[in-house]
Structure formats: C-alpha cells, structure tokens
Steps between C-alpha positions, in 0.01 A plus 500: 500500500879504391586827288527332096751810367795485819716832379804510696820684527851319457863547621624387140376532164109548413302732705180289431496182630237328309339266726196425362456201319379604116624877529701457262236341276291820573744756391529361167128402443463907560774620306381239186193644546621833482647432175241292351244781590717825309625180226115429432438949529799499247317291233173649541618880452678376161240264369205806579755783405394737183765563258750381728394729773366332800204629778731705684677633211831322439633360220713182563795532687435902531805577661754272264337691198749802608814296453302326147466900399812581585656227336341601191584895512847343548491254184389785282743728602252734691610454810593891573178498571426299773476753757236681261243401743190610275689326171573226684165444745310511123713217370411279854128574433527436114585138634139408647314760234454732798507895389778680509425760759431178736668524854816300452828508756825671375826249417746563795724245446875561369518570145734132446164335639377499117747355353428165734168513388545485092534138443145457680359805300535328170212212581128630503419656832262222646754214417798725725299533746373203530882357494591784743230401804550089437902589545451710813245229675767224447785732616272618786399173585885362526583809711243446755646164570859547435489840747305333763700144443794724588390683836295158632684208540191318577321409211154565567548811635639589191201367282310704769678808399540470149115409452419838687674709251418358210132555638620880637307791352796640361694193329096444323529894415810480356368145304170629352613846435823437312767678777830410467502418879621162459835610302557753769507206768654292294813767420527541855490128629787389212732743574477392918531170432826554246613707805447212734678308228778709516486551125568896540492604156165318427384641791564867434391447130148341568428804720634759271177371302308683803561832300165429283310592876800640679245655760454161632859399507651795701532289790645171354794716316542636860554120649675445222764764498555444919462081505656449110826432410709752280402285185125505584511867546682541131315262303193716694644809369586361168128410430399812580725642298363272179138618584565854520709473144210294313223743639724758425605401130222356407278753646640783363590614802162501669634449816429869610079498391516158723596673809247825349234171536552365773531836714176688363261166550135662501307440825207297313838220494662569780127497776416151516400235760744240395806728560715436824831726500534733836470777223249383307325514821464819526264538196209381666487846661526746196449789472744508780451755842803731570789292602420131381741554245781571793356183676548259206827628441649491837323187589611293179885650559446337846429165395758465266733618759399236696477212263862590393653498845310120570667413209844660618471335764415175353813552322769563771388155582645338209364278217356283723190732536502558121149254429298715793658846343406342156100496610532862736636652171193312283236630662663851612510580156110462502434826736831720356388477108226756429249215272473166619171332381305272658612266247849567530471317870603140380843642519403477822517105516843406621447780798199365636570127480832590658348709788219298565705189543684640751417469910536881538177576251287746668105495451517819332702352226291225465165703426699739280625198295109382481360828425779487205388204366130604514484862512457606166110494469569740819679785268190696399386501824801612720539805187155560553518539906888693410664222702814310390474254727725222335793734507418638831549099629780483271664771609492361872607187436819610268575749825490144714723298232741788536479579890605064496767548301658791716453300829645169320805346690783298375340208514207442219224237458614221214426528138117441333 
C-alpha cells in the first residue's frame, strides 16, 4: 500500500515536500477547526460569564485591561502612580467588580505606554476591548499570510503556514486574552520590510516603536545597527530619543520606579509555565542549591557570546547575509531577555517560516517549532515536574542556527 503523507527533503526551497494528494486540505480543515473550537469556547465563557467575569476568572480581554487602566490613570493626570502596584492592581480589579486585594499583575511597561492608551480609555471598557481583540484578529490574520507569503514562494505552502499560526496556541492566547502580541510582530515585520525597501529612515523609526517591549527588540536593534544604513540607525536613535522624552515629561520622570519595576518582579510573576527565556529558566528550580546562581550566570554570558560572534560573523560577510542575520537576531533575543511569555512567541513567526523553508532544517527544529505552536497546555505541567523543556530545545537549536552561521562560506543559498 503506497505511503498517503510522502515527507521528503529538498535541495531548494521547502523542506516538506507535500506529496500527498489533499494534505494541504488537511492542514487547514485542522487549523479551522482549531479556531472554530477556542472561537465557539470564546462565546460560551462570555455568554455564561457573571458580572463580566467568566469560569476561569477573566474578565474580557484580561490582559488589554492594563493598557485601558493605564490609559485612564494617564487621562486623569494620575499617572505617577502607575508603578503603585497595590493602587494600581485595585483599579484593574475595580474593572470586573473583583475586590481589591484580588491577585492582579504589576504594569511593567514604560511609563509613555499610557499615554498610547488614552484615546481608547475614554469609551466604556467592554466596547475597547471589544475594538481592541477584532483589530488584533484582522492584523493577525494579514500577518500570518503576508509573513508566510514572503518566505514561501509557493502559494499553498504559504496558506499551509499561515493557517498553522493563526490556529497556534500562542497567536489564540494572545487573541482571547487581549496581548498586544500582534503589534509586537507587526512593529517588527514593518520596519524589515522598509529595510528591504531601502526606506532607512522609516525603517529605523517603525522599530524605535519597539521601546514599548524593548526586551523583545534587543536583537532587531542589534541587526539593525550592523545591517542598517547610517540613516536607519539615526532615525532608530531619534525614536528612541522621542519615547524616552514623552515617558519622561509626561511621566514626571517615572522613568527610574520603571526600572525599580521591572527589576524587583515578585516570583508569583516571574514562575510560570508559559515563560521561555534561558533565565527565566532557571526558576523552575527555586529555592536554588549552592551554585545555580553561578550556573545561570555563566551559562547565559555564554550564549550571548556566542549568538553575537554568529552574528559577527554573519556580518564580515556583507549585506548579503543581512535577511538570515535578521531571523538569528529574532529569535536570539528570545533566550538573552530575562521574560519572554509563551505568548510573546508569535514574534517568533518570520524565524520559523524562514528556517523551516530552508533544506538545512534539522528535526530538532522542527519539533521545537511544533511544541511552540502547541505547547502551552504543557506549561503547568513542565513547572510542575521543574523542567523547562521548551527553552531547553530552544536553547539547542539557537546554539545550531549560530554554529551555521560561523561555518557559512562565501557563497549563500538565494533569498526566501
């Protein structure tokens, strides 16, 4: 009996060749399955929820009410207290009639964050929030295809693709719970394709809007200031610079209780399943035994060590390697920041289209991208057996991305 699902490698472009007849068919019956299944969840948890507080215990969109809060502290000229994480944890929980003294999660975003958040503060919570997750399906939706459109010339490989992460656990976490995940990709994709434009100052001033989550855009400012052009760098620099003066003007100065924040992060934040930085990591095994803390430092100093040299390296090779230095320095950034959430892995997109579409994909990739796309239900489980296993995989295939890149020759494969 012939073999219906033939998975082959290729010389050139996609590692899967799809030979099935109807494969194609299957992956998006699946994913719009996926999707109709948490869609249909979605509905169900609103239309049964008491006083706006659903089963499990959310309000709608629980994570966008932080920016709705903090656009109103910001409107009503309280905003110096933002990082007031009792004031400002009461006002979250005021918005679904919860108590006060309710567990709520701390505002650890830059203090010019509020400001972007007024205009949706003055309509009633459920109608900008409502606004809010309609806006980020549409803009998720167009990045799944325009991202995957980009990396796959072939067209239903990239229908493939861009069906599998709208399905993906964390593009539906960042949908139903209100994460700004989509804006984050979004920032990041506009300012590499005005690069690949060549429109430098566009470029350097779409990223500068990374600053709202600069954890996650350590690595693109990297590529940026090695593969940009003097004008991307300074209209970088220059948006940075607007940032720091609106937080800083408007804020009162508040700059200084945002880095207090964001440094004394209680553990009850910081130890969860969904969270896949190198350091991070390490939390699964507090309280700590004499010398883990040594470990984690000398360990995490190692891998950015190494990432930086692949991307050296990358470099002394010209612009010509600037695309694969563009996805190393995307998903480098994941293991080097200290919180990356299992949400915040749809920044994650370009990368694995990218490296999965190319002949050189190792298996080990390929299950880390699945386990990414499905893992999350996994996250109370691997904190509950203290293993970090996502990052661990991570972690091994970053050290492969980076051991490519310091054995790459002259000559390169062609574009996506």
């Amino acid at each position: 009996m012939p073999c219906r699902f033939g998975f082959r490698l290729q010389e050139e472009g996609m590692i899967l060749g799809l030979e099935a007849r109807g494969w194609h068919g299957r992956i998006r019956r699946f994913s719009a399955s996926v999707v109709l299944i948490f869609l249909v969840l979605f509905v169900w948890l609103r239309l049964t929820s008491t006083h706006g507080i659903d089963r499990f215990g959310n309000g709608l969109a629980p994570d966008f009410s932080q920016f709705y809060v903090a656009g109103e502290l910001a409107a009503t000229g309280e905003i110096r207290r933002i990082y007031d994480e009792a004031f400002f944890s009461s006002r979250v929980n005021a918005l679904f009639g919860l108590p006060k003294e309710a567990d709520s999660y701390p505002f650890l975003y830059p203090p010019f964050v509020p400001w972007l958040a007024v205009p949706l503060s003055w309509l009633p919570y459920p109608v900008a929030a409502s606004l809010y997750l309609v806006a980020m399906s549409a803009l998720g939706v167009g990045l799944a295809w325009q991202v995957a459109r980009h990396c796959l010339p072939d067209r239903e490989q990239a229908l493939d693709a861009a069906w599998l992460f709208v399905a993906s656990i964390p593009a539906i976490r960042c949908l139903l719970y209100g994460q700004n995940g989509m804006l984050t990709l979004a920032v990041i994709w506009l300012g590499f394709l005005a690069w690949q434009a060549r429109r430098d100052w566009l470029c350097g001033c779409v990223l500068a809007l990374g600053a709202f989550k600069p954890q996650l855009f350590v690595g693109v400012w990297l590529w940026l200031a090695l593969f940009g052009s003097h004008r991307s760098r300074a209209g970088l620099m220059l948006g940075l610079l607007f940032w720091a003066l609106l937080g800083w003007i408007g804020g009162g100065g508040l700059w200084g209780q945002w880095v207090e924040a964001i440094t004394h992060v209680r553990d009850s934040v910081k130890l969860q399943g969904q969270m896949h930085s190198w350091l991070n990591a390490f939390e699964y095994w507090r309280p700590w035994p004499q010398g883990v803390e040594i470990i984690r430092g000398t360990t995490w100093m190692a891998l950015v060590g190494f990432w930086l040299l692949a991307l050296a390296q990358l470099r002394r090779q010209g612009n010509s390697t600037a695309e694969e230095a563009f996805y190393l320095a995307l998903g480098g950034a994941v293991w080097i920041t200290p919180r990356f959430c299992q949400y915040d892995a749809v920044i994650l997109y370009p990368a694995l289209v990218w490296w999965w579409s190319r002949s050189r994909t190792t298996h080990l990739e390929r299950v880390w991208i699945i386990c990414l796309l499905t893992g999350f239900y996994f996250g109370d489980f691997f904190a509950v057996i203290r293993l970090p296993l996502l990052t661990i995989i991570g972690v091994l295939i970053l050290i492969n991305q980076c051991l490519k890149a310091l054995h790459k020759r002259a000559s390169i494969d062609g574009e996506c």
